[in-house]
C-alpha positions as CSV (number, residue, x, y, z in Angstrom):
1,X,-19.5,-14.9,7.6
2,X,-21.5,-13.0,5.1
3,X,-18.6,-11.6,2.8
4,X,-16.3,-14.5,3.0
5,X,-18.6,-17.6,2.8
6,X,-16.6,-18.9,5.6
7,X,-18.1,-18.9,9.1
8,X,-21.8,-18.7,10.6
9,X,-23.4,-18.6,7.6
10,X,-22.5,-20.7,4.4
11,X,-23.3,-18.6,1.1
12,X,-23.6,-20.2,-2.4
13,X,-21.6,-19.4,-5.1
14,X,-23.4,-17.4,-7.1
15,X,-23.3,-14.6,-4.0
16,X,-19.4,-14.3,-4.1
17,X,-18.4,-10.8,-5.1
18,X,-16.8,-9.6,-8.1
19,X,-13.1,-9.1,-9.1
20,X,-11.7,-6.4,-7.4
21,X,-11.0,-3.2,-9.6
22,X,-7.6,-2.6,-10.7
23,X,-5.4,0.3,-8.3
24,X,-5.7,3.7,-9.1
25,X,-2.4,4.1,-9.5
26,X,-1.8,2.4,-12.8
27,X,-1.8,5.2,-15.6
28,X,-2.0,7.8,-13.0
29,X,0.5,10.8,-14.4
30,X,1.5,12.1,-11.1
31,X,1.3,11.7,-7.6
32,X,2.4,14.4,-5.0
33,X,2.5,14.6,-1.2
34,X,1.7,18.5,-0.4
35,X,1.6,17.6,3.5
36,X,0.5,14.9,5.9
37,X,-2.9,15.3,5.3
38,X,-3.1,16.7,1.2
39,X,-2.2,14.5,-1.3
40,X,-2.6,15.3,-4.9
41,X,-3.7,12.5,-7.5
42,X,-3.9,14.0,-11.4
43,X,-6.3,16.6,-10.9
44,X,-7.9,15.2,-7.8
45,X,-6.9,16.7,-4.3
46,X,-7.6,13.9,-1.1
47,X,-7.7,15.9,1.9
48,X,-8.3,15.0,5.7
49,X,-11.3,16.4,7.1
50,X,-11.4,19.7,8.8
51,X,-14.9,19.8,8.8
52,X,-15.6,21.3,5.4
53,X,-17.3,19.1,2.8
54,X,-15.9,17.5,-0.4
55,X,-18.0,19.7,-2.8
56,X,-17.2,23.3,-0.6
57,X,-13.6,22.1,-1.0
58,X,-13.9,21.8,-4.6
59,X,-14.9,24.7,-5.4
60,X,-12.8,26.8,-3.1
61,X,-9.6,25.0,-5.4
62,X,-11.3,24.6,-8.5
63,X,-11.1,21.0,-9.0
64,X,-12.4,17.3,-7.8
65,X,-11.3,16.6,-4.0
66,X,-12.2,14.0,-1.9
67,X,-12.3,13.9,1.9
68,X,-11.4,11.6,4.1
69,X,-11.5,11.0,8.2
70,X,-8.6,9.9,10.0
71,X,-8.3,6.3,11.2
72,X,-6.1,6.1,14.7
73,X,-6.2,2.5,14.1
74,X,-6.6,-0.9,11.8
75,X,-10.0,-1.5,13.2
76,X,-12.6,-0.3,11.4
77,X,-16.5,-0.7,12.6
């Protein structure tokens, strides 16, 4: 397919992506659980949705947060 260069399709070369970044963890200073659903990276809060959106959230706490949805399985579409 597309993104591999294996499939359907055959891509070239020159369209295979680049490296993948590095993790976030590395260098990190601290990561805490608060919950199943708030996790606390640095100063960054990654919440589950509950409806509100990532820049509401950050200024009800004072600091970065990111949202995300919950995935009930591997399959993503």
């Amino acid at each position: 397919g597309k993104k591999s260069g294996h499939g359907v399709y055959r891509w070239p070369a020159e369209t295979l992506p680049d490296a993948a970044l590095p993790p976030v963890m590395i260098g990190a200073e601290s990561v805490t659980v608060r919950s199943d659903n708030v996790t606390e990276l640095d100063d960054v809060l990654l919440l589950e949705t509950e409806g509100e959106t990532a820049l509401a959230l950050s200024i009800k706490h004072h600091r970065p947060v990111v949202v995300y949805d919950l995935c009930a399985s591997d399959t993503v579409v």
